[in-house]
C-alpha angles and dihedrals in degrees: 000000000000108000111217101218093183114102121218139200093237139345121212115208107201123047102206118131092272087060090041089061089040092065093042094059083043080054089049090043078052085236114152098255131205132178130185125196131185099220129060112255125026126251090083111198092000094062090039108054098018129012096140090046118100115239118206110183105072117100124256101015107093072205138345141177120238079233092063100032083060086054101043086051094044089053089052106049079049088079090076122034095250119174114256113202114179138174081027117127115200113231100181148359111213116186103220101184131318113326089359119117125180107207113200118197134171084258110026153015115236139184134212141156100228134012138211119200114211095158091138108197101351132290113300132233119179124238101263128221103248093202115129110267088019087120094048098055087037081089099058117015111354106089138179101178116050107222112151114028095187085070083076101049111141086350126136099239123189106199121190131211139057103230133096094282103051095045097045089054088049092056097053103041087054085083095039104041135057097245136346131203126191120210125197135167096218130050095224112066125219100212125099117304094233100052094045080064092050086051094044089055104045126071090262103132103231116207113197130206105000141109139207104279107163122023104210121190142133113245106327094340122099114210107171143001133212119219130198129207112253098232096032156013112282122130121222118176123195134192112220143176093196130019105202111198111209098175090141121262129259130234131208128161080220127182091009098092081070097053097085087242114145107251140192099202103298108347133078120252119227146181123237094269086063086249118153118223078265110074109220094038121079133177131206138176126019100344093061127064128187130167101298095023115168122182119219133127084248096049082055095048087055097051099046090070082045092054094042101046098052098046094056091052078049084058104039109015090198097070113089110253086212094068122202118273123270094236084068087066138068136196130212112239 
């Protein structure tokens, strides 16, 4: 395991859209910033369940995918050099002494002297294929998580799954790749009606009800699956350059429940300063609660200034917690 040695101002675990922010306003405080995220790509559970989905609640967008929210928030952390940490999942918190945070992941150890919790929901997983030899073409052309589109260009993708997310990726690799299949178990699909029309009408090759039933490849490619119907015995093979997994993704607030923060169930209490039981640590969006708590993507955004700011007065208490208005800085393009 690498050991970070570096210590940083704060460190953000969770990079939804909520920690994102969140390292956009340290920046801002001109506090060295660090998230780390579990899964690959940031966005968390906005890349992940609906990134082709408008959004409408977020102030200042009449209407905006959680596509192009990512990237929007992406664009804008991009004003300071932040550290980025992905694919990382955090074990344990340890409080070394006052304002010293040791930070353990499946990959590294890392230090900090205060820390904000934007974890939503809980870290997500996605629902594996449990096929033989699934595990073995995982590392080259069986995904779960979309990240680069231009890797299906005039590719022949096989995506699985009848929800939102599968649909919605379907949809817009149509135009990207060669040809695209949709496979579902059911006949019915559980995404949006509208965008089941969209999908009827287009050339996507639709396969109902079956299910993955043979996983064929050479080495560590994977060149063509079989699939089964559901309620019978028919065979269907497919040739394939990419085979997309859609099954849906899990949350747990994990390892969290041993971390001797104060809990409501599942979500973090905190104070009005967004502060934790433990000092040092704080908590906003989805994953706190506290008396009046609404969740929404704009309550988050709101707390994360409220977490960060307080957390760098917590640092050096001679910086003011109310910060300057933005409109009082400038970035350099």
């Amino acid at each position: 395991m690498t050991v970070s040695v570096e210590l940083y101002d704060i460190t953000i675990i969770g990079g939804g859209p909520v920690g994102m922010f969140a390292a956009f306003y340290a920046g801002m405080r001109n506090a060295k910033t660090k998230i780390i995220e579990s899964l690959p790509v940031l966005g968390g559970q906005v890349s992940l369940l609906y990134p082709e989905k408008t959004i409408y609640d977020v102030g200042g967008y009449a209407g905006v995918t959680g596509k192009e929210l990512v990237h929007q928030l992406t664009a804008q952390m991009q004003h300071f050099d932040q550290t980025i940490c992905l694919d990382q999942e955090v074990k344990s918190i340890e409080k070394l002494d006052h304002h010293l945070f040791k930070i353990e992941t499946t990959k590294e150890t890392h230090y900090s002297k205060t820390v904000i919790l934007t974890t939503g929901q809980g870290s997500f997983q996605p629902r594996k294929l449990t096929l033989p030899l699934a595990d073995r073409f995982e590392q080259t052309n069986l995904h779960y998580i979309v990240k680069d589109l231009e890797q299906y260009k005039d590719k022949t993708v096989v995506i699985c799954g009848g929800g939102d997310t599968a649909v919605d990726w379907a949809l817009t690799l149509e135009g990207i790749a060669r040809k695209v299949f949709l496979v579902h178990r059911r006949e019915h699909f559980r995404a949006h009606e509208g965008s089941v029309e969209m999908m009827k009408a287009s050339n996507i090759d639709i396969l109902t009800p079956m299910i993955p039933y043979k996983l064929i490849g050479d080495s560590d490619y994977l060149k063509a699956v079989e699939f089964k119907e559901t309620r019978g015995d028919k065979l269907t093979t497919v040739d394939l350059d990419f085979f997309i997994i859609n099954y849906g993704f899990v949350s747990s607030i994990g390892p969290i429940k041993d971390w001797d923060i104060n809990l409501d169930q599942t979500d973090i209490i905190v104070n009005s300063k967004m502060e934790t039981s433990i000092e040092g640590i704080y908590a906003a969006g989805d994953s706190n609660t506290f008396d009046g708590k609404i969740k929404l993507i704009a309550t988050g955004f709101g707390e994360a200034p409220t977490a960060v700011n307080h957390a760098i007065h917590s640092i050096y208490p001679k910086e003011h917690a109310q910060p300057i208005q933005s409109t009082k800085l400038s970035f350099e393009d």
